[in-house]
N, C-alpha and C positions, 0 to 999 in steps of 0.2 A: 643511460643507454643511448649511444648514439644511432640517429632518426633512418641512416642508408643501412642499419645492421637488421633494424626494425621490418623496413622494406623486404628483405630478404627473408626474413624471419616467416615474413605474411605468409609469402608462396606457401609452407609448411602448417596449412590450417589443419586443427584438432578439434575434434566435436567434443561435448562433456559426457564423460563415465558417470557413473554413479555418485561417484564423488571426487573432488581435487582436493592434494595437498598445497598449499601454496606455502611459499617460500618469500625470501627478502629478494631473490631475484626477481627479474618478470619472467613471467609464465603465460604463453601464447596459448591461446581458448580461443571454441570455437563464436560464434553468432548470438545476440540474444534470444532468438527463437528458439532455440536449443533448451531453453530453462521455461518453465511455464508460469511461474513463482520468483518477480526479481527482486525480492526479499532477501532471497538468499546473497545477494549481494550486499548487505548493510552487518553479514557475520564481520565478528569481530577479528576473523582472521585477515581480512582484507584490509589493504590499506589506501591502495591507488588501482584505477582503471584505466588504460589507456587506448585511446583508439586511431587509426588513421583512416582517414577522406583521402581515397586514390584520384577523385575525382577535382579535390581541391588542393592536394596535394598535403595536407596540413594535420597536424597530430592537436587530439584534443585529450585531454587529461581530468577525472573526477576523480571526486572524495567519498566513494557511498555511505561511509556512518555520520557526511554531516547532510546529506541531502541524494533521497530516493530519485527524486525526480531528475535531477544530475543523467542518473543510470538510465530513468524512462526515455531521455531523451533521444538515446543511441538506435538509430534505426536496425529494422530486422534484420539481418544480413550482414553487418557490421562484425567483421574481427576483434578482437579487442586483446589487451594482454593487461594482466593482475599480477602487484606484488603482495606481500604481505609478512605476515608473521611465519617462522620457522617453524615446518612438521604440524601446518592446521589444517584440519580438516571441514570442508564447507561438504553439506547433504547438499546435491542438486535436484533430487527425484521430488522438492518439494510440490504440490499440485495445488491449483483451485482450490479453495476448501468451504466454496460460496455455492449454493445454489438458489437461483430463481425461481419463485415457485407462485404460479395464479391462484387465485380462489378467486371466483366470479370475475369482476374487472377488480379486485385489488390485487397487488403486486408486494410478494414479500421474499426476504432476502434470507437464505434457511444459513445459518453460520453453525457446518457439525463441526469443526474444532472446539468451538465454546460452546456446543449445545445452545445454540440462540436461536429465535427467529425476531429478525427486524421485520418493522415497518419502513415500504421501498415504495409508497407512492406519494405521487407528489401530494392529494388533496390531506393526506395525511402525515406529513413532517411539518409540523406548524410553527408557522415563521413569530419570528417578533418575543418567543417567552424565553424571559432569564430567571424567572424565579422559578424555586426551587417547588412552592406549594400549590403550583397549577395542578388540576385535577384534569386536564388533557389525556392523557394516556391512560388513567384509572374510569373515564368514560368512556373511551373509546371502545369500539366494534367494528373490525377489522381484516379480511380476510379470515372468516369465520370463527372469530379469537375476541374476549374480552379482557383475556386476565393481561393485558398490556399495563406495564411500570417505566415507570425511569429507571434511562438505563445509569450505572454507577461510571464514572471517571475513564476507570480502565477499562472495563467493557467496552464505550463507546472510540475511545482511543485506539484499541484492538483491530475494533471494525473498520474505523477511518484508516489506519495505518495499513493494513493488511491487504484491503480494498483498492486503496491507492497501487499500492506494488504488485497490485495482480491484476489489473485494468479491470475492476470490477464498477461500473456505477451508480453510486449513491444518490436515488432521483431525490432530489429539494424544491419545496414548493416556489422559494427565490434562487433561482441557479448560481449566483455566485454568494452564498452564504458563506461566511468564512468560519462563524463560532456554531459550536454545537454545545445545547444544555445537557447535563445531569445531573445524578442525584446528587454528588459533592463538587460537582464543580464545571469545569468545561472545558470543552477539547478545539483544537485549528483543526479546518476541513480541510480538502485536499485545496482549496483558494487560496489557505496560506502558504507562507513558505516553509512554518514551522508544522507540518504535516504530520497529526495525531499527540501533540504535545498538549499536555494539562495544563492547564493554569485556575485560580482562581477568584481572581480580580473581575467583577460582575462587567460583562460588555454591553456596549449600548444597544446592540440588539443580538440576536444569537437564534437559532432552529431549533427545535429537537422531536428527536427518533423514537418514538417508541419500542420499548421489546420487550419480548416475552420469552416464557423458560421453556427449553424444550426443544424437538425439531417438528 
């Protein structure tokens, strides 16, 4: 697509419906403010993002299913245009699905898609364990809650991924933690580049989150 048709294109901004089909063309969309969930940008219908800086004159181009943060990057207000796969359909209505919630001064993170509640304060994301048979969280008392566990792989994956793409934040006792424990294994925080990915090869040092079932 040549960059002066692009120009021209701008003038004709679109806000997002309900939903887009996207196409192998590019398809001019409105602003990221428009979406509350930039999640929805890593479907599998998407393939490329593209945006233009009026003010640098300069076209910047992302991959969203290899890196969210790519997409975070694009200021509020920004145009942008999406190619993709023929006759796919992205939900945009996706919302928040995090709430904040006090109990006395602790601070806990209610997740109703997976019926969770994390533990979101800092005295309680305890730094430094990678082992799997710590009794941290089966001791814990918490924002009025004991029955706190490790959480599993994907669970805690869910959390960081989803968290990430919906500018939620995940308080850590060491703010730039990059590995998170569970019960099989362990996940990159939003520090890394690999943002909610499993692995598990035991790291030299790593955090983890308690949670409990439930909301």
């Amino acid at each position: 697509m040549h960059k002066y048709t692009i120009i021209i294109l701008f003038l004709s901004s679109f806000l997002f419906a309900q939903s887009v089909t996207t196409s192998k063309n590019w398809l001019l969309l409105g602003a990221t403010e428009d979406i509350t969930d930039l999640s929805v940008f890593s479907s599998k219908c998407i393939k490329y993002l593209y945006t233009y800086n009026s003010t640098k004159n300069s076209f910047s181009i992302y991959e969203p299913s290899k890196s969210i943060n790519e997409v975070k990057s694009i200021k509020k207000g920004t145009g942008f245009w999406l190619s993709g796969l023929d006759n796919c359909t992205i939900d945009t209505t996706k919302t928040n699905t995090f709430e904040k919630r006090i109990v006395g001064s602790d601070e806990l993170l209610v997740d109703s898609k997976q019926s969770l509640t994390w533990v979101n304060g800092v005295d309680a994301c305890f730094a430094g364990i990678v082992s799997k048979t710590s009794d941290s969280c089966k001791s814990l008392t918490f924002g009025g809650r004991s029955d706190w566990r490790y959480p599993t792989s994907n669970e805690l994956s869910s959390l960081i991924s989803r968290a990430n793409s919906q500018g939620v934040n995940l308080n850590y006792i060491v703010s730039h933690c990059v590995h998170g424990t569970a019960s099989d294994g362990y996940v990159y925080t939003h520090n890394h580049s690999n943002v909610g990915q499993i692995f598990t090869t035991t790291p030299s040092n790593a955090g983890l989150r308690c949670v409990s079932d439930g909301n």
